[in-house]
C-alpha positions in Angstrom: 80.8 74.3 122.6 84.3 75.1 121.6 86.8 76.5 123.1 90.8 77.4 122.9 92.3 75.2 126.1 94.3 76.3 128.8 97.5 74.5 130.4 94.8 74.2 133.5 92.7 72.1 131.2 96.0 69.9 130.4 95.1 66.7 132.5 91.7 66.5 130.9 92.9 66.9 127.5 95.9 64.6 128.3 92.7 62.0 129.7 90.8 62.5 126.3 93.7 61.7 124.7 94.7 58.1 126.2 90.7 56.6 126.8 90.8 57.8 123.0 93.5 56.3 122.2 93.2 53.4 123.8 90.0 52.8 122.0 90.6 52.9 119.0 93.6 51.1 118.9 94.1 48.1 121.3 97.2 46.7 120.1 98.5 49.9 121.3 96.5 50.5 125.0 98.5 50.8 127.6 101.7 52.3 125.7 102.1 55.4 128.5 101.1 55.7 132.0 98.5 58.5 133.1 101.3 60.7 134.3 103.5 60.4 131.4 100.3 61.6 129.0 100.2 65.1 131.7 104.0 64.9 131.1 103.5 65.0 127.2 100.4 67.5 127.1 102.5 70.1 129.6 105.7 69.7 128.6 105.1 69.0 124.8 101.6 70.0 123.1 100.7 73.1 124.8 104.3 75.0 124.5 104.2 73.8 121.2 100.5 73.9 119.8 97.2 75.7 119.5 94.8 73.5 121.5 91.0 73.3 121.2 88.3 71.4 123.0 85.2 70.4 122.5 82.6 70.0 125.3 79.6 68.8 126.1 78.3 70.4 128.7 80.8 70.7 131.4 83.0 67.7 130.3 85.5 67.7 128.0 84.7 65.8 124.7 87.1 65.8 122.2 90.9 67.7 121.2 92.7 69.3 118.5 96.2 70.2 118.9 97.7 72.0 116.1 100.5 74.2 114.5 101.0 76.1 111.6 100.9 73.0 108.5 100.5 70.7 111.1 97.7 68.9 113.4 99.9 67.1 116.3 96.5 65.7 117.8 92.6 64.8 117.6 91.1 62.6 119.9 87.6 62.5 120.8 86.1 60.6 123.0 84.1 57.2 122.3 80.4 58.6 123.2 81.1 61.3 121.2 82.6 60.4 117.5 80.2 60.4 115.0 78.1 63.5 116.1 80.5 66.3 114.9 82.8 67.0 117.4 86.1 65.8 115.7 85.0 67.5 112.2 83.9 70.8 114.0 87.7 70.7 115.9 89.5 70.1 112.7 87.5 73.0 111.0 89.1 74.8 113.6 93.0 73.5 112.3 91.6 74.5 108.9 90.3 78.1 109.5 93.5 78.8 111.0 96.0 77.1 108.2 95.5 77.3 104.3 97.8 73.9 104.5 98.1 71.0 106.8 99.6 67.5 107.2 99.3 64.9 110.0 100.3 61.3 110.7 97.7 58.3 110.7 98.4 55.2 111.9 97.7 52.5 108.6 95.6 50.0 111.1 93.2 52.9 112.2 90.8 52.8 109.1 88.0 54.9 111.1 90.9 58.0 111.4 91.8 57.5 107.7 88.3 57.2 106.6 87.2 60.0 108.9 90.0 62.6 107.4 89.6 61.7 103.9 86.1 62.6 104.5 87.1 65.6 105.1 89.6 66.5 102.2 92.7 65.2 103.5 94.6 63.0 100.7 96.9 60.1 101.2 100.6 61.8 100.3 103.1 59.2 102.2 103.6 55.6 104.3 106.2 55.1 106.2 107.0 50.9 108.2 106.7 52.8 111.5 110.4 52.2 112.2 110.9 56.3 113.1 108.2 56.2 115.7 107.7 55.3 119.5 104.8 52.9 118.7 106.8 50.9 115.6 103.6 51.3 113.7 103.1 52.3 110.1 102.0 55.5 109.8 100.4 57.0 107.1 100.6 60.7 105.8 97.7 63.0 104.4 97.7 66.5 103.8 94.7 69.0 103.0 94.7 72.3 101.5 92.3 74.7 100.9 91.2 75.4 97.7 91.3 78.9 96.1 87.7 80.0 95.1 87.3 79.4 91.5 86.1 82.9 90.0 84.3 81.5 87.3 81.9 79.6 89.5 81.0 83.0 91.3 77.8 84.5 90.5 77.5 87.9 90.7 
C-alpha cells in the first residue's frame, strides 16, 4: 500500500532511511546518529518535499521524497527491494513531474542500475568534493516522453 506520509510518520521514514542506507553502502554506515536522521527528515525533507511510503502491512517499507524536477530520497528497506516497492514509489515522483533529476552515489551500482531501469539517463559526475559524504556522485535525469501520434491507433 501507498500512501503520502505525515510529519508523524517522520521517525520511521527517517529509520527506513539509515538501515537503508547503511546497507547498501558500508563505507558510509554510521555517517549520522539516529537523532540527527529525525533532525534531517523534520527539519529538512518534509518542509521541503512530497513524501510517500510504501507499506507492507503495518510497517513501513520503503520512501520517496520528492519536489518539483527533483527526487531528494528513495530508500527501501533490505527485505523489500526487488519486489516493486521502490519502482512503484518513484512512479509516484513521475506521475507528479514531467521532469526529474537526482544524485547517485558512483559506488552504488544496484541504485544506478535500478534507475536506469527505469528511464533515468546518466547526464553528470561530480569527485564528491561538494557533498557531506566526499563521495562521487553521479547525476541522472528522466523525462517523460510525449506520446508519439503516429503510433496511436484509432
Amino acid at each position: 500500500m501507498l500512501r503520502q506520509l505525515a510529519l508523524a510518520d517522520m521517525g520511521a521514514a527517517a529509520q527506513v532511511h539509515r538501515i537503508s542506507f547503511d546497507q547498501a553502502m558500508p563505507w558510509l554506515a554510521g555517517l549520522h546518529t539516529p537523532d540527527e536522521d529525525r533532525w534531517f527528515y523534520r527539519e529538512r525533507v518534509f518542509p521541503t518535499c512530497r513524501v510517500w511510503g510504501c507499506f507492507d502491512g503495518d510497517v513501513l517499507s520503503g520512501i520517496i521524497a520528492f519536489r518539483e524536477g527533483w527526487i531528494e530520497q528513495l530508500y527501501v528497506l533490505p527485505p523489500a527491494q526487488g519486489r516493486s516497492a521502490g519502482s512503484e514509489l518513484l512512479d509516484v515522483a513521475k506521475g507528479a513531474y514531467h521532469r526529474l533529476e537526482l544524485w547517485t552515489f558512483q559506488r552504488n551500482a544496484p541504485a544506478r542500475r535500478f534507475y536506469e531501469a527505469r528511464g533515468f539517463e546518466l547526464v553528470d559526475e561530480s569527485d564528491g568534493s561538494r557533498s557531506e559524504e566526499k563521495e562521487p556522485d553521479a547525476r541522472y535525469l528522466w523525462e517523460r516522453r510525449p506520446l508519439d501520434r503516429r503510433s496511436i491507433v484509432v
